[in-house]
N, C-alpha and C positions, 0 to 999 in steps of 0.2 A: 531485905524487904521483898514480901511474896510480889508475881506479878499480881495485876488487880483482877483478872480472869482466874486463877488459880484460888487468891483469897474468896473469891465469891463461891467459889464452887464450895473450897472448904467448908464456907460458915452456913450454905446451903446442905452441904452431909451434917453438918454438926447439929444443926437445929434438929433435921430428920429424925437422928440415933437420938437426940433428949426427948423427944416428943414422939416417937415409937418405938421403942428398947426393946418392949414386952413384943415386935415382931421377928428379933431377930431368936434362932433357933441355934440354940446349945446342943452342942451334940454329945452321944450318949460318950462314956468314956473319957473326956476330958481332962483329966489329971495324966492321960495315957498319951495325950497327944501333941501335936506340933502347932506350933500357932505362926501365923504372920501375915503383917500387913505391907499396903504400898503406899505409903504418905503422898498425897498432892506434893509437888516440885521435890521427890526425893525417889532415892534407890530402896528396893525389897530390903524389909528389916523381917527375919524370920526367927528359928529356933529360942521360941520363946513357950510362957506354960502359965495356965490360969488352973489352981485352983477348984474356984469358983464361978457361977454364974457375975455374979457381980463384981468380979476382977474384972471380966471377960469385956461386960458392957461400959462400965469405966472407962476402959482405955476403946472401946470407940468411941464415945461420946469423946473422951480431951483430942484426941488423933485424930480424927474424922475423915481415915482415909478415902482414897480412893477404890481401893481394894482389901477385903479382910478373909482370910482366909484357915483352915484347919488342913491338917494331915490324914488321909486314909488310912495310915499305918497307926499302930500303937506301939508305942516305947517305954522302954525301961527306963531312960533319961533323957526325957524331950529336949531338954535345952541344950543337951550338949552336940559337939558338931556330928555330922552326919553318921561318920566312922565311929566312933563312941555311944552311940544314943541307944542301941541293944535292939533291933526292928523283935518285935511278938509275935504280932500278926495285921493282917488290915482288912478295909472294906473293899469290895469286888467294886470298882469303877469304868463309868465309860462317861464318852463325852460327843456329841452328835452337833457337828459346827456346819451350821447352814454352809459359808463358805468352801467347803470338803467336796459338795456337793454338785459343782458344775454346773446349778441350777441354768438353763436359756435364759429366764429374767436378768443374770449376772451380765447381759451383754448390753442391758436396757439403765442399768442402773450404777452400777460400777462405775469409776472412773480417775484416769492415773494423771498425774504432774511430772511431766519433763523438771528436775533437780538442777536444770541448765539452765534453761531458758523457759520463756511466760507460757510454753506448751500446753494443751491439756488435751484430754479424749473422753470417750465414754467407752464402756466397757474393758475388755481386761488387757492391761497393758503390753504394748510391744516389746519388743526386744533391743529397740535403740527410740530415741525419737525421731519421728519423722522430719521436724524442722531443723535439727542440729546437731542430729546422728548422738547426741549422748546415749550412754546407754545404763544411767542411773535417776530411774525412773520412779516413782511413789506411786504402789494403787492402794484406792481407796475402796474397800470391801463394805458394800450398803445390804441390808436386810430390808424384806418385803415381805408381802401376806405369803407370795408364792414361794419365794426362802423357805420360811418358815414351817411352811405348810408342808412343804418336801420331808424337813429335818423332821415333823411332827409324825410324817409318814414311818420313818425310818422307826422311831421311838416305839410306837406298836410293832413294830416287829421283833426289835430286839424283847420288848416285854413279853413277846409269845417263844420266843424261841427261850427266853430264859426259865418262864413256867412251865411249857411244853416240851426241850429236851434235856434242859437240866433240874427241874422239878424246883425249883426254886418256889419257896411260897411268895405268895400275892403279899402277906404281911410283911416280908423281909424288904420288898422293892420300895424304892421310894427317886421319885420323876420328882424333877425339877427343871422349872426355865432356868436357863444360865444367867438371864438378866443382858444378856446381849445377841449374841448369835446363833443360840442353838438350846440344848437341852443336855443335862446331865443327868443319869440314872446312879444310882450307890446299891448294893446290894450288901447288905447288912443280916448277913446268914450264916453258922459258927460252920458249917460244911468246908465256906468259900475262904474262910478270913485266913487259914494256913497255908496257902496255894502260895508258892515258893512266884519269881520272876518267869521263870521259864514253863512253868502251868498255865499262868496269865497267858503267856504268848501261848500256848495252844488253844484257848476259851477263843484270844481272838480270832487266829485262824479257821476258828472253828463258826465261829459267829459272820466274819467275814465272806467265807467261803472259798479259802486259799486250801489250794492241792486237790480238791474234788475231784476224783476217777469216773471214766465213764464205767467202772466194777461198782459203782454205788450202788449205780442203779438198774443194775445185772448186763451189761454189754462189754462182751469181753471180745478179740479179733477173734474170727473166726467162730463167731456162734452161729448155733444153726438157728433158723425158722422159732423151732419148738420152742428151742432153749430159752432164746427171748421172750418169747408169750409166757414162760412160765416165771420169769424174776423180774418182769419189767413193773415198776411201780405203778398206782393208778394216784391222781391229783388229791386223792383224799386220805392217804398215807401222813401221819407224823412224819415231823424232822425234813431232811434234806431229799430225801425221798421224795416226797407228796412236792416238794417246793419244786425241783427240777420237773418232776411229772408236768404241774402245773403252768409251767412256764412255757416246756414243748411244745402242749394241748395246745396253745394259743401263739405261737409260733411260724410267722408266715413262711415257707421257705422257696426260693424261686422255683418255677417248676408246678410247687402244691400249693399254688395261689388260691384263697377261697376255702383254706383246708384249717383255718382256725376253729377252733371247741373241738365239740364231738369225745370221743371217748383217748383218753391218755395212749394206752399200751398200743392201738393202733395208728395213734397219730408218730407216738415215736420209732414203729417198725417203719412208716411210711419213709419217714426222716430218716434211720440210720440206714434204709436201702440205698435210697437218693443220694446219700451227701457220702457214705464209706466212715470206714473206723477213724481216721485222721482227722476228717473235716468235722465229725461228730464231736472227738474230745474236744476241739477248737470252740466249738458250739455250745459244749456244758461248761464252759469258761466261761464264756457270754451267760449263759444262766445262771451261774454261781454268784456273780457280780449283780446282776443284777437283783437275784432273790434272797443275795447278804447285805447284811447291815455296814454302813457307811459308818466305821467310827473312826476315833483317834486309835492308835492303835500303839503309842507311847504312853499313851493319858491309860490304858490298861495294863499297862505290863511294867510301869512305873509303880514302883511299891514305897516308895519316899515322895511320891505324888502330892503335894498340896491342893488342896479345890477350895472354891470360892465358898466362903459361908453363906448360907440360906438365910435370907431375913436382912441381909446387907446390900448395898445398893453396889451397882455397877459404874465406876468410876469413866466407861465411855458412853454411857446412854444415862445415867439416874435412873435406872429399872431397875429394881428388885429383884434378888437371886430369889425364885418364887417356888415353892413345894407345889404341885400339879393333882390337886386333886382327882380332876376330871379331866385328861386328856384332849375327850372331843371337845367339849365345849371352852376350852381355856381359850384365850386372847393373850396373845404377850405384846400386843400393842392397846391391848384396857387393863388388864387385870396387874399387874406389876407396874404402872404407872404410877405412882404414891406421892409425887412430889406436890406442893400447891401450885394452885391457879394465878397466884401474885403474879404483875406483870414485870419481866426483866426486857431493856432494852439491848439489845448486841447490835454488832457490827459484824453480817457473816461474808466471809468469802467466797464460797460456795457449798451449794447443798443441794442433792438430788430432794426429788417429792418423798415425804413422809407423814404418817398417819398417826398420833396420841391419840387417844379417847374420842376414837370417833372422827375429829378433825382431821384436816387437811391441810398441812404445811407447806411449804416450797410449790416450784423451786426457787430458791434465791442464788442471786449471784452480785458481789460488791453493793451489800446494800445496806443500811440499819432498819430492822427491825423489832418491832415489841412484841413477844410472846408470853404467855404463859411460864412459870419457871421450871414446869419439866420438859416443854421444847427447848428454853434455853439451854440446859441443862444438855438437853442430847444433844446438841450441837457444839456447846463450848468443848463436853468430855472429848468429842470428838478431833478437837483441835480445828472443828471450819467457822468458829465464832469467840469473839472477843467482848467483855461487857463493857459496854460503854460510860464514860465517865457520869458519874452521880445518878446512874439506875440501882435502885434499890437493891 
C-alpha cells in the first residue's frame, strides 16, 4: 500500500501527463536513445527505448513518475546494459545548479537537521551538532529569486562563450529551466556530438577556466616595460582575453585604491608592477574563477549522462523541466508552475518563505495548511509536508 503522500503526488503527476502530453518534448533521435524513469516509492528503472512518440507518453501517463528522463548519447542498443549498448555519439551538455554556486542568500535560507536529535539551523550545516556533537547531519538546499538569478547569470555566459569561442550556432543551443535548481543548456551540433570523454573534459576546463597562464594574456617573468604594452589584451578583446582584461580593469588592488575602470593595458601594468609575477598568477586565478562558468563538470564529461526530459515535471518541486525561450524575461517561479489551483491541505514540518505565481508562502513550521496544489506539491516533493487525511 503506497504511503497517502506519495499516492497523491502520483495521481497528481498522472492527471498532469493525461491532460498535457502534447507538452512534453520528444527528442530528436529517439529510437537512438536511453530512456528512464524514477517511479514515486521506487528505485531508477533505466535502459529501456520507445519507438515512438506515443510509446513514449503512454508509459508517463500509467507511471507518472516522479522523474522521466532521456540519454545524451546515441546507441546502437539502448536497452542493453551499459557495456553492450555501442555509444555513436551524443549531445554536448552542461548543467548550472543554483546550489554549486555559494550564493550569500544560501546562509538566509538553507537549513540542516541534527539525524540525532530535534536540532535544527539555518544556513549551511556544521560539521557536528552543536547540541549532541553528532556529526550526521541533513541540509536542506532552498532556491530563491537570488539563487536563481545567479545560476541565470552564469547561463549567458556560458551561451556567449559557446557562440563566441566555439562558433557554435544560435539554432544548435537550446536553454532549459531544470524544473528545480538551476538551468540545463544541450548543444545539438554534428561538430560536437563525436567528442570522445576526454575532449568534453577539455570544453570544461576550458569553459571553467582551469590552468589559465599569465602567457595568456602576454606576461611572462621578466618582461620588459615594452614587451607588456605590446601583448597585453584591452576588455574588448574575444575569448579569455578580453574576459581577464576586463576583470583587472576593475579590479581594486591595495595600494591602487580608486584605480577601478579606466583603460585595461595600463591598469594591468599598474597591477603586475605592484603585486610581481607570483602574486599576479595568483590573481588570474581569482579572474578565471570568477569570469568562468560555474557548471557540473561530471554532468559534461559524462557521455552515458541521463538528463531530465523537457516537458516533464520535477518530482521535488512540480515545476516543469521548461525550454527558455527568452532568458531575460523568463520566471522559473511563474512560468513552469503548470500544476492547478485546487486546494490540498498538508501537515508541513517546516519550510523556509517561498514564492508560486506571484504568491507568498511560508514560513511554516508544525502546522496544517491549505494551499494551492502546486505549493502542495512543492513541499510534499520535497519531503517537508504530509497530505492530510481526506484532502482532495
Amino acid at each position: 500500500m503506497l504511503d497517502p503522500t506519495v499516492d497523491a503526488l502520483k495521481r497528481i503527476f498522472k492527471e498532469h501527463y493525461f491532460k498535457h502530453s502534447d507538452r512534453v518534448e520528444v527528442p530528436i533521435r529517439m529510437s537512438e536513445r536511453e530512456f528512464g524513469y524514477w517511479p514515486f516509492g521506487g528505485g531508477m528503472i533505466r535502459h529501456l527505448s520507445f519507438k515512438t512518440p506515443g510509446e513514449l507518453i503512454a508509459t508517463l501517463v500509467k507511471e507518472a513518475p516522479k522523474g522521466a528522463y532521456y540519454s545524451c548519447g546515441y546507441y546502437h542498443e539502448p536497452t542493453l546494459p551499459m557495456a553492450e549498448k555501442g555509444w555513436k555519439s551524443g549531445d554536448l551538455v552542461f548543467d548550472i545548479d543554483a546550489d554549486d554556486l555559494d550564493s550569500p542568500c544560501k546562509k538566509e535560507h538553507d537549513r540542516w537537521t541534527c539525524k540525532k536529535c530535534p536540532k535544527m539551523g539555518i544556513g549551511i550545516r556544521p560539521e557536528k551538532c552543536p547540541a549532541c556533537g553528532n556529526t550526521r547531519i541533513a541540509q536542506l538546499n532552498w532556491v530563491c529569486y537570488k539563487c536563481l538569478d545567479a545560476s541565470k547569470r552564469e547561463v549567458f555566459k556560458l551561451l556567449d562563450m559557446l557562440e563566441g569561442d566555439f562558433g557554435v550556432e544560435e539554432k544548435c543551443l537550446r536553454t532549459y529551466f531544470s524544473g528545480n535548481m538551476g538551468y540545463h543548456i544541450s548543444v545539438e551540433d554534428k561538430i560536437m556530438e563525436d567528442l570522445n570523454q576526454e575532449s568534453r573534459g577539455e570544453i570544461v576546463d576550458y569553459v571553467v577556466g582551469i590552468g589559465l597562464l599569465p602567457s595568456i594574456i602576454g606576461v611572462a617573468k621578466q618582461s620588459s616595460y615594452e614587451y607588456l604594452s605590446s601583448k597585453l589584451p584591452s576588455d574588448g578583446e574575444e575569448g579569455w582575453r578580453g574576459r581577464i582584461a576586463g576583470y583587472l580593469k576593475d579590479y581594486e588592488l591595495k595600494g591602487l585604491e580608486g584605480s577601478g575602470g579606466g583603460d585595461a593595458k595600463a591598469k594591468i601594468l599598474s597591477i603586475y608592477k605592484k603585486s610581481g609575477y607570483e602574486r599576479f598568477r595568483k590573481l588570474l586565478e581569482q579572474a578565471s574563477r570568477a569570469a568562468g562558468v560555474a557548471i557540473d563538470p561530471n554532468v559534461t564529461t559524462d557521455i552515458h549522462r541521463i538528463f531530465r526530459m523537457p516537458g516533464t515535471l520535477h518530482g521535488e518541486s512540480g515545476l516543469e523541466k521548461m525550454k527558455v525561450e527568452n532568458l531575460e524575461r523568463f520566471d522559473p517561479f511563474v512560468d513552469p508552475v503548470l500544476l492547478k489551483d485546487e486546494e490540498v491541505k498538508v501537515s508541513v514540518k517546516f519550510a523556509p518563505p517561498f514564492t508560486l505565481r506571484g504568491v507568498k508562502y511560508g514560513p511554516y513550521s508544525k502546522q496544517e495548511v491549505v494551499l494551492p496544489e502546486a505549493a502542495a506539491v512543492y513541499l510534499m516533493g520535497k519531503g517537508l509536508a504530509q497530505i492530510v487525511a481526506g484532502s482532495p
